[in-house]
C-alpha positions as CSV (number, residue, x, y, z in Angstrom):
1,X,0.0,0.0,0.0
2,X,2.6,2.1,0.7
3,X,4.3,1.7,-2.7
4,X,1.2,2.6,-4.5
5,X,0.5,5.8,-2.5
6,X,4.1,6.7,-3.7
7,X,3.8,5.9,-7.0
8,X,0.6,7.8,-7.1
9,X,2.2,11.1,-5.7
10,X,4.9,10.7,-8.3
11,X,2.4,10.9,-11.2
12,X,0.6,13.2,-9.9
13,X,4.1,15.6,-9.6
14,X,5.0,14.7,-13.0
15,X,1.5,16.0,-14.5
16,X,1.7,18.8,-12.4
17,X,5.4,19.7,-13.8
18,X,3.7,18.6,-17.7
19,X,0.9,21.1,-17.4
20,X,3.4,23.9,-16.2
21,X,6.0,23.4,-18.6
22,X,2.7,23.3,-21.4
23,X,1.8,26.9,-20.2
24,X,4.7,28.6,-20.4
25,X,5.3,27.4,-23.8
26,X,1.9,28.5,-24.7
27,X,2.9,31.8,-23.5
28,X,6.1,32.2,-25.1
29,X,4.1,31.2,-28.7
30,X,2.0,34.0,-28.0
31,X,5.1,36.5,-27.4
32,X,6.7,35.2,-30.6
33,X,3.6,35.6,-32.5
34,X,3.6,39.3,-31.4
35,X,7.3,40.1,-32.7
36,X,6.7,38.7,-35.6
37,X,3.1,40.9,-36.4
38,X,5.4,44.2,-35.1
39,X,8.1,43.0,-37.7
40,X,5.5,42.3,-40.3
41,X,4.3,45.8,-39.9
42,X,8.1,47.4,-39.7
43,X,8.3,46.0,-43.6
44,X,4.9,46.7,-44.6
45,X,6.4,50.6,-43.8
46,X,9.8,50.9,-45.4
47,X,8.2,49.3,-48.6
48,X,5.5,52.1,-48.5
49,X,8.6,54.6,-47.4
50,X,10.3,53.0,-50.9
51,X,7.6,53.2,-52.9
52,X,7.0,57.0,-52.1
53,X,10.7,58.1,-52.7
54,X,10.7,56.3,-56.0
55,X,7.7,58.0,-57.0
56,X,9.4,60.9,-56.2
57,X,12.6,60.4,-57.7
58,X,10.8,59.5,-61.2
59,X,8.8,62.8,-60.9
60,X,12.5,64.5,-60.9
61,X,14.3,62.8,-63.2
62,X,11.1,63.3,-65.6
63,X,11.3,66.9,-65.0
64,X,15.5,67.1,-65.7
65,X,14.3,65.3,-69.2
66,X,12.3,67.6,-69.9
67,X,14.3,71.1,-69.2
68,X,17.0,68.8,-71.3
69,X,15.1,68.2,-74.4
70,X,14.3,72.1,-73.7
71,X,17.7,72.6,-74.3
72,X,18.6,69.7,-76.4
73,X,21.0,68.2,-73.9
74,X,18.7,65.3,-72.4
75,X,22.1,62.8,-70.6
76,X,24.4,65.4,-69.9
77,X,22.5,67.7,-66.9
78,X,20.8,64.6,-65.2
79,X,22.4,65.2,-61.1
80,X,23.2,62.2,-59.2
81,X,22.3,64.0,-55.9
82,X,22.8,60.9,-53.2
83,X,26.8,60.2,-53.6
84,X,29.6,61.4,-55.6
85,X,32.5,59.4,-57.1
86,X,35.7,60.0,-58.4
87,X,35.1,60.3,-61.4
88,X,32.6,63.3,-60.6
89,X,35.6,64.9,-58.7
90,X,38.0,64.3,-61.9
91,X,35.7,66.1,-64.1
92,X,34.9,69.0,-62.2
93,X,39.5,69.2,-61.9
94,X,39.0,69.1,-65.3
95,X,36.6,71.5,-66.1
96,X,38.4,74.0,-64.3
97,X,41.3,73.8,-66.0
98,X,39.5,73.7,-69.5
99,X,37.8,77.0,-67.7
100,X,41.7,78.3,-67.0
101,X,42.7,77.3,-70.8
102,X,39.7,79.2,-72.0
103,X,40.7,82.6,-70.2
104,X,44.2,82.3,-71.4
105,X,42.8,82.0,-74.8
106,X,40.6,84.7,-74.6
107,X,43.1,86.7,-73.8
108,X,45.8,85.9,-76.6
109,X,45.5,88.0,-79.5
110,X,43.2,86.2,-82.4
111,X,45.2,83.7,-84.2
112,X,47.8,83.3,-81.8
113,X,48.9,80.4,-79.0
114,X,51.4,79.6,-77.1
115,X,54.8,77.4,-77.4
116,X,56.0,75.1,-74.7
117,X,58.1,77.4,-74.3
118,X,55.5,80.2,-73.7
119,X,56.4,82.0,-76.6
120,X,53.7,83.7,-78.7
121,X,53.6,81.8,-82.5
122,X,51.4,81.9,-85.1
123,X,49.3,78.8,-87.1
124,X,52.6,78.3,-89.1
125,X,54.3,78.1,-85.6
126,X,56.6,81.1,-86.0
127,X,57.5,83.4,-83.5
128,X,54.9,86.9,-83.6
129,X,56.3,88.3,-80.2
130,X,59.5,87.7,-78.1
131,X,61.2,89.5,-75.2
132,X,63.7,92.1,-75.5
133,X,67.4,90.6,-75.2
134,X,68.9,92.4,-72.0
135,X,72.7,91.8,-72.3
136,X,74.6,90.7,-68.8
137,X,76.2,93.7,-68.5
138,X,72.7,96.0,-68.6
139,X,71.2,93.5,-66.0
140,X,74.1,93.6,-64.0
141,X,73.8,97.3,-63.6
142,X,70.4,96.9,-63.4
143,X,70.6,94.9,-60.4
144,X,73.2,97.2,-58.8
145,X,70.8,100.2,-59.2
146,X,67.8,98.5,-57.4
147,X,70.8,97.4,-54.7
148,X,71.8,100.9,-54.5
149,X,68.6,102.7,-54.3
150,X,67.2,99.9,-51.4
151,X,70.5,100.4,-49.4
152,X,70.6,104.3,-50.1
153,X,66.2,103.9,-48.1
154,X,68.4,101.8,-45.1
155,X,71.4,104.0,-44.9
156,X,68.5,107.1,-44.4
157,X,66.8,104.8,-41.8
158,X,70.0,104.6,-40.0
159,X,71.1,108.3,-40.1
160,X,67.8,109.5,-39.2
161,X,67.8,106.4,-36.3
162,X,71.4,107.4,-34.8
163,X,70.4,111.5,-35.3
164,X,67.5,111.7,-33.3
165,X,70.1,109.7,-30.7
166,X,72.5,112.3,-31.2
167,X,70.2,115.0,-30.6
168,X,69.2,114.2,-27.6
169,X,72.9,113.3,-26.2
170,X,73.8,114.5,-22.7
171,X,75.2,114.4,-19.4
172,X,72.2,113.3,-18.1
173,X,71.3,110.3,-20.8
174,X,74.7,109.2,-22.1
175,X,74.6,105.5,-20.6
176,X,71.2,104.6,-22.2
177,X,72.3,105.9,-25.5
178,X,75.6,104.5,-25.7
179,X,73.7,101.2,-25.0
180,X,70.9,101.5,-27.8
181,X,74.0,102.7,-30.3
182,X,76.5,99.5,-28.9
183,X,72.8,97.1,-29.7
184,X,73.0,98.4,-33.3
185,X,76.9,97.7,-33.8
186,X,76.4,93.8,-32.1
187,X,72.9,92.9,-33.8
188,X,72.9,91.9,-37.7
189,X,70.6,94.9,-39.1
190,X,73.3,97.0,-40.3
191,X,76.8,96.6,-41.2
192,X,79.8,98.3,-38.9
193,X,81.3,100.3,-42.3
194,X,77.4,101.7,-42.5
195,X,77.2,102.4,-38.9
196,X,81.0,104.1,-38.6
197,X,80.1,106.0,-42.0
198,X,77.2,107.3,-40.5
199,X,78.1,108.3,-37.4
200,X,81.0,110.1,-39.1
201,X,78.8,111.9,-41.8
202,X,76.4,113.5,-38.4
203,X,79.8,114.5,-36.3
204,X,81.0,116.3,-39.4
205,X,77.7,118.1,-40.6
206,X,77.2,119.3,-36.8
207,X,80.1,119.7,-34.9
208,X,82.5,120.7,-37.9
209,X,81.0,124.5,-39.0
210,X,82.9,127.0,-40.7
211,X,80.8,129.8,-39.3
212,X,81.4,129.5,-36.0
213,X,83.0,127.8,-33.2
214,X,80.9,125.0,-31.9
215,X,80.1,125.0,-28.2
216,X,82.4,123.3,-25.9
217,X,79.5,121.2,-24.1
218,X,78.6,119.6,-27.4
219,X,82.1,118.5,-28.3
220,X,82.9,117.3,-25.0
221,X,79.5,115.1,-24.9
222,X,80.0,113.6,-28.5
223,X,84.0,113.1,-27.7
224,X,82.9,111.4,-24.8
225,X,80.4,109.3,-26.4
226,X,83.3,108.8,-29.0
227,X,85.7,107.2,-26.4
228,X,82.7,104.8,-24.3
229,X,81.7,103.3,-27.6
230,X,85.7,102.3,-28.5
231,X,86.1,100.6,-25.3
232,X,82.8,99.2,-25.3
233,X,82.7,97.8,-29.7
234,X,86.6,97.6,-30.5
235,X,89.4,100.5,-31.7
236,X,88.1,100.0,-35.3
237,X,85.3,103.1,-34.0
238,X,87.6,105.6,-32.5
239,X,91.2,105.1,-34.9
240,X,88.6,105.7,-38.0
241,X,87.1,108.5,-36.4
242,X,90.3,110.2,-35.7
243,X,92.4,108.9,-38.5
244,X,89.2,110.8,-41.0
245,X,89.6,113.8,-38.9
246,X,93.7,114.0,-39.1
247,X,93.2,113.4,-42.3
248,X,91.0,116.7,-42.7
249,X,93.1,118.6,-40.8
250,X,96.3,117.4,-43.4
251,X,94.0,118.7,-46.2
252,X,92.7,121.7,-44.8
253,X,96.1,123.0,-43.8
254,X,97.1,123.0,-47.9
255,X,94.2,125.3,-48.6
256,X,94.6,128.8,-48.1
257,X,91.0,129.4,-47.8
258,X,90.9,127.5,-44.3
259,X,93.6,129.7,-43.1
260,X,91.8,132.6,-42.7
261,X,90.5,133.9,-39.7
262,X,86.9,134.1,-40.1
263,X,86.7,130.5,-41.3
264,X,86.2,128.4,-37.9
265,X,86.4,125.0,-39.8
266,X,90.4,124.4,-38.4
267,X,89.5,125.4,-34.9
268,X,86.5,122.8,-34.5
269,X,88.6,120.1,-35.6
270,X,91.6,120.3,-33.3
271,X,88.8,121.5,-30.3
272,X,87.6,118.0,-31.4
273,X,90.5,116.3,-31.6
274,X,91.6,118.1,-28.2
275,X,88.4,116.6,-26.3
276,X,89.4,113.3,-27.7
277,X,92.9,113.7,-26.1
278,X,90.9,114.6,-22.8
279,X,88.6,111.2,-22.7
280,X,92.1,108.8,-23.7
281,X,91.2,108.0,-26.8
282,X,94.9,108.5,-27.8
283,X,98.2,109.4,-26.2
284,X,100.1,112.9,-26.4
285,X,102.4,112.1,-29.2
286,X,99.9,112.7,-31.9
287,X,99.6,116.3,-30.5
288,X,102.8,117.1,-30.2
289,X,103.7,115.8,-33.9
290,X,100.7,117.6,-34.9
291,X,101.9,121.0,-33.7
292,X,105.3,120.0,-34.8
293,X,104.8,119.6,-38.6
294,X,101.6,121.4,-39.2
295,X,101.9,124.3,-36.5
296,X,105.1,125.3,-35.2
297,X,106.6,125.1,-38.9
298,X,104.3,127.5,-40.2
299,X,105.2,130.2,-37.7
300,X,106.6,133.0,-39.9
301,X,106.0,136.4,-40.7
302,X,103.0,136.3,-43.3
303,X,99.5,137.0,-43.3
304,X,98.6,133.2,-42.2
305,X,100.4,133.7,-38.9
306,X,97.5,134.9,-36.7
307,X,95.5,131.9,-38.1
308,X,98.1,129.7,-36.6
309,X,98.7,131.4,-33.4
310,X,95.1,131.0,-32.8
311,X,95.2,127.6,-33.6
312,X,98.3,126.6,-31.1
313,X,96.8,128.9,-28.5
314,X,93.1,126.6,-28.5
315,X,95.3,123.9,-27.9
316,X,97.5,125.1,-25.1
317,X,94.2,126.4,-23.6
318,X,92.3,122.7,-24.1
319,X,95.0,120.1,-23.0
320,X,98.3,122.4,-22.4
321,X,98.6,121.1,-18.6
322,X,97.5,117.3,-19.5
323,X,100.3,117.5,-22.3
324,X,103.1,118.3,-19.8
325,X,101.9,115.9,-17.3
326,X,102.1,112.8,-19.8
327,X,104.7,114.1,-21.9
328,X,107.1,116.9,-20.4
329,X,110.1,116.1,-22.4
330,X,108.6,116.6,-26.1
331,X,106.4,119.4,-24.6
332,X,109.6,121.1,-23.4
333,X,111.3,120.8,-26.5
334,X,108.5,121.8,-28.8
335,X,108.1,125.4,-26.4
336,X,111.6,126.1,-26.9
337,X,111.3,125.8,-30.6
338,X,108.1,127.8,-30.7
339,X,110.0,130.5,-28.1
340,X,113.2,131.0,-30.8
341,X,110.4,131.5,-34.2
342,X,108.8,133.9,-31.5
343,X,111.1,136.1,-30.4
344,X,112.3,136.2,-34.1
345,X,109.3,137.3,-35.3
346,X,108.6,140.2,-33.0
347,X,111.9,141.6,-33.3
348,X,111.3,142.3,-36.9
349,X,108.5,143.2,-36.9
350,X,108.1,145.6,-34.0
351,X,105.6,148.5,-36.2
352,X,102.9,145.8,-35.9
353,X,101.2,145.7,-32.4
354,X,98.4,143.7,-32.8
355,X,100.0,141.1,-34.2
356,X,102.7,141.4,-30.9
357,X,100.2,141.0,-28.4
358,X,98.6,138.2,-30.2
359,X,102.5,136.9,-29.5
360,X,102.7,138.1,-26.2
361,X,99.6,136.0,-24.8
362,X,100.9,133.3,-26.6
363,X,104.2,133.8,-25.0
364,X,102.1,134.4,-21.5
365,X,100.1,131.1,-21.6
366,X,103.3,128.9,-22.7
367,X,105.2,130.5,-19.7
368,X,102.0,129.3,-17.6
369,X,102.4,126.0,-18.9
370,X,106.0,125.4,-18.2
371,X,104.8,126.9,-14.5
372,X,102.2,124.7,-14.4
373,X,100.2,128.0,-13.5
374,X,96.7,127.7,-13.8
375,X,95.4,130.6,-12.7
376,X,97.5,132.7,-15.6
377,X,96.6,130.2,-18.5
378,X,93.3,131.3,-19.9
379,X,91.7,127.4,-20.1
380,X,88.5,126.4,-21.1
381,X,85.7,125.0,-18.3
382,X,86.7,121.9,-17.1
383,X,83.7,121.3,-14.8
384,X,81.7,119.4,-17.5
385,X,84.7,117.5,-18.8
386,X,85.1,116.1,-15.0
387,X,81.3,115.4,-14.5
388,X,81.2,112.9,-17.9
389,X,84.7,111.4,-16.5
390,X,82.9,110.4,-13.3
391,X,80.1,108.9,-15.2
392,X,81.9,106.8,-17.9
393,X,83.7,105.5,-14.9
394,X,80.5,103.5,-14.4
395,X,80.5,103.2,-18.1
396,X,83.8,101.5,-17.9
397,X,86.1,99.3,-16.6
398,X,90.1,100.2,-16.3
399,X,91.3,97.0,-18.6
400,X,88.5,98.9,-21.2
401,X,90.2,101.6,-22.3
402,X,91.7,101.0,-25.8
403,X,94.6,104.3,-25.5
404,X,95.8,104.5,-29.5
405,X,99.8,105.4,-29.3
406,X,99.8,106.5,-32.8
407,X,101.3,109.4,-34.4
408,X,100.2,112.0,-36.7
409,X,102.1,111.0,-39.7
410,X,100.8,107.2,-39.1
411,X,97.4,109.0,-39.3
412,X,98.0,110.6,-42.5
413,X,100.1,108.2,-44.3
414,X,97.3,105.7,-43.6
415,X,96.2,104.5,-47.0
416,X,100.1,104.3,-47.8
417,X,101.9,102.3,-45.3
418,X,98.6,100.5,-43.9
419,X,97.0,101.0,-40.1
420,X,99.1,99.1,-38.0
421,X,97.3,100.0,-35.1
422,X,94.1,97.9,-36.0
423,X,94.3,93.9,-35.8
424,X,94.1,92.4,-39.4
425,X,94.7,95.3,-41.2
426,X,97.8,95.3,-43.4
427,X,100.9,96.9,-42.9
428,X,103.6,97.4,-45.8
429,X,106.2,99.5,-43.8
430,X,108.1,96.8,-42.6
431,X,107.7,94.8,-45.6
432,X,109.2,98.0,-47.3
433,X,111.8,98.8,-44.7
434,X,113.2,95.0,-44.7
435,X,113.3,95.0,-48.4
436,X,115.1,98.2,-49.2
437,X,117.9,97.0,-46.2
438,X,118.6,93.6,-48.0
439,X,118.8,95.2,-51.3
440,X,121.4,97.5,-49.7
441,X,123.5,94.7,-48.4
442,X,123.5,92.7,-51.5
443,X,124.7,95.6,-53.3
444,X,127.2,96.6,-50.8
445,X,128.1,92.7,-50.6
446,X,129.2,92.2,-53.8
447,X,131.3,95.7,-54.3
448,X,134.8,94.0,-53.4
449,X,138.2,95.3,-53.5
450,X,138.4,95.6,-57.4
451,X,136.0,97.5,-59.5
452,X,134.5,94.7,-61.0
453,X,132.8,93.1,-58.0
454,X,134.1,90.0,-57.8
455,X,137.9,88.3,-57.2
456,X,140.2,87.7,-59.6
457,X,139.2,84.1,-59.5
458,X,136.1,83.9,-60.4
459,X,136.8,86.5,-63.1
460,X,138.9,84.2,-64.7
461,X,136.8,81.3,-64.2
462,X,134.2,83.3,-66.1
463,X,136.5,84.1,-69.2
464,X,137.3,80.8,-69.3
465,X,133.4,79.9,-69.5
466,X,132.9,82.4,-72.7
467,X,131.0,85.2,-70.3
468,X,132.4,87.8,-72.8
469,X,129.4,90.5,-72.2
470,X,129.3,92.4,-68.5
471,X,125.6,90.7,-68.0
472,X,127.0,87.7,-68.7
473,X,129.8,87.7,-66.1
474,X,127.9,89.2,-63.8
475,X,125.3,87.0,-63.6
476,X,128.2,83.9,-63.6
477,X,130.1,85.7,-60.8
478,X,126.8,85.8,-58.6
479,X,125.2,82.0,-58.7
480,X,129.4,80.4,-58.5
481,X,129.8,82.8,-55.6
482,X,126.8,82.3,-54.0
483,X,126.4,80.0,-50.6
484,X,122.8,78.8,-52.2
485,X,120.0,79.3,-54.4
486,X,118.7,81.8,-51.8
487,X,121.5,83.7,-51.8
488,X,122.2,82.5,-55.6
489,X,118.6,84.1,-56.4
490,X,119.0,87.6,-54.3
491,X,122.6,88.3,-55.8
492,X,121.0,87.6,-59.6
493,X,118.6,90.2,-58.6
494,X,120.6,92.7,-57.3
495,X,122.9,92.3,-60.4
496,X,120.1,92.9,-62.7
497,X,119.0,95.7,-60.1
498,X,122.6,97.5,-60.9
499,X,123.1,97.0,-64.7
């Protein structure tokens, strides 16, 4: 019994399970059935959808038809709006550049085209219209005028740059424009020949004035400016300044018009030059050989005297005490020679008392100097000489200062003999100097006891050898005398050299 009741239970589990499992499949039928109507209907929509944009499409491609057989074009303006291709993008490059061809045409002359090598010809292909043949030589100076003419607009930049500088130069100002002119040297905007050039060209139109003197303030300002920029860019500044100006001063003292008294041009330039001296731009032998051969040689009795006694009194005024404290012994010598032309001159010519006293002050502030009187000697103001010195002293450092121990006649002879005094330039005197000597000893080397030059020896050596003409033996007599082909090579020169 107990089996049975079992058994039962089991069945009655299992239907149970059977009639479960039969529901939920019934259910997920019904689900199915549902997705499948909602999918039905999704089609049934984007057919209709289909339907309606062909219907469309046909109405526009009917209507391009018609505008084309309007116009008798009916395949060529139907408009694929929904995607382009490649090819569409080749053919509208093309177009454009049948669209470029066509303006080029229309603007050739009727009947013409172009070469490859876009030369005009005609049908037959020959040339209607070339370019003019320029010749090198007409494009080279073509080229050098539009050079020229755009560095002639730079070089007025510049000058009208550095003179507004110069105009406002002062005590007050001089280390901030020293530093804006010492930017323009180091940067790459201008060259240093345009930049020296220029600030030469400004000194000279406005410190160097025939009409007048210039006023002591501005020459000390721009000598000092001068001297900072040489120890701050390099000696190339200040020994081209001054070598230009010596070289003025050489020129001017040939011309008798400069040598007048109402023309100031002379006095400005030595003022100059003096304030230089002042600042250490150079040492005291370039004065003193400058009042040596241009000054103290032209102290006679004619009518350019008072000129020069002006001139030596500016500088005995300017720098006479700072000459005989760096340099007493050439300053002594020079006074005494100036003293003797003097005393000559006043003695014969006693009727003329203007011109005495002229001498007489001279004599007066040369005595102060030897005296080392100040209070007798008639100087300038030193005041604002001493107020720059204390402010380039913050300007600059004692190993700065570049002192040029150059004389006059180095100045002048420049161009000649070379400027020594600037690294990398050339300089021929020595070259000159060495050559002359050794030509001298060559010849003075081979002038022996007899008059021919040369021992009996060798003489008769060389008339043994057939040297029957004086080149001939001379030339013998050098290379068998000679130690060797150096010294072989120098006596065949000197030889020709003599002969």
């Amino acid at each position: 019994m107990w089996l049975y009741e079992q058994n039962e239970e089991e069945k009655t589990k299992s239907n149970k399970e059977k009639n479960q499992n039969n529901a939920q499949d019934d259910e997920s039928n019904e689900d199915q059935d549902e997705e499948d109507e909602d999918e039905d209907e999704d089609e049934d929509d984007v057919r209709e959808d289909e339907e309606e944009e062909g219907e469309s499409e046909n109405e526009i491609d009917s209507n391009q038809s018609d505008e084309g057989d309007e116009f008798g074009n009916e395949d060529d303006n139907e408009i694929n709006y929904d995607e382009e291709s490649e090819d569409d993008k080749g053919s509208e490059d093309i177009d454009i550049n049948d669209q470029l061809e066509s303006d080029k045409k229309e603007k050739l002359p009727k009947g013409l085209k172009e070469d490859i090598y876009g030369r005009l010809v005609d049908k037959k292909g020959n040339i209607v219209k070339s370019e003019k043949y320029v010749p090198p030589a007409q494009r080279l100076k073509e080229l050098l005028d539009k050079s020229t003419s755009e560095s002639s607009v730079r070089l007025a930049k510049l000058s009208k740059q550095i003179n507004g500088l110069l105009n406002r130069l002062s005590t007050a100002n001089m280390h901030s424009i020293c530093n804006q002119i010492i930017q323009m040297f180091f940067s790459n905007q201008f060259t240093r020949y345009d930049l020296i050039e220029t600030i030469y060209n400004l000194f000279s139109n406005s410190l160097i004035k025939s009409a007048s003197l210039t006023p002591i303030r501005l020459l000390v300002e721009h000598a000092a400016l001068v001297c900072i920029l040489n120890a701050n860019i390099g000696v190339e500044l200040g020994a081209n300044l001054l070598q230009r100006f010596c070289m003025k001063i050489n020129e001017y003292f040939g011309l008798d018009g400069y040598l007048s008294v109402e023309n100031k041009t002379l006095d400005n330039l030595i003022l100059l030059i003096c304030n230089l001296y002042n600042f250490k731009l150079f040492s005291s032998n370039l004065l003193i050989d400058l009042m040596n051969s241009q000054l103290v040689e032209r102290v006679v009795n004619d009518a350019r005297l008072e000129k020069i006694v002006d001139l030596i009194l500016i500088i005995f005024r300017c720098v006479g005490l700072g000459l005989r404290k760096d340099n007493p012994v050439l300053l002594k010598e020079l006074i005494i020679n100036l003293q003797t032309k003097i005393t000559a001159i006043r003695n014969n010519n006693k009727e003329d008392e203007t011109m005495n006293n002229r001498l007489k002050f001279m004599i007066e502030s040369i005595n102060a100097i030897k005296n080392n009187d100040i209070r007798k000697l008639d100087a300038y103001d030193q005041e604002p000489i001493e107020q720059i010195r204390k402010q380039a002293k913050v300007l600059l450092k004692e190993d700065q200062t570049n002192q040029l121990n150059i004389s006059f006649k180095d100045l002048i002879s420049a161009n000649e003999l070379g400027r020594w005094w600037i690294v990398g330039s050339a300089w021929q005197l020595k070259e000159n100097q060495s050559q002359e000597t050794r030509s001298d000893q060559l010849i003075s080397g081979l002038e022996v006891e007899n008059g021919e030059g040369f021992s009996e020896k060798i003489l008769k050596l060389a008339k043994e050898q057939h040297m029957n003409t004086d080149i001939r033996r001379a030339v013998f007599c050098a290379i068998v005398s000679a130690e060797d082909y150096t010294d072989a090579f120098m006596k065949v020169c000197a030889e020709i050299y003599i002969n």
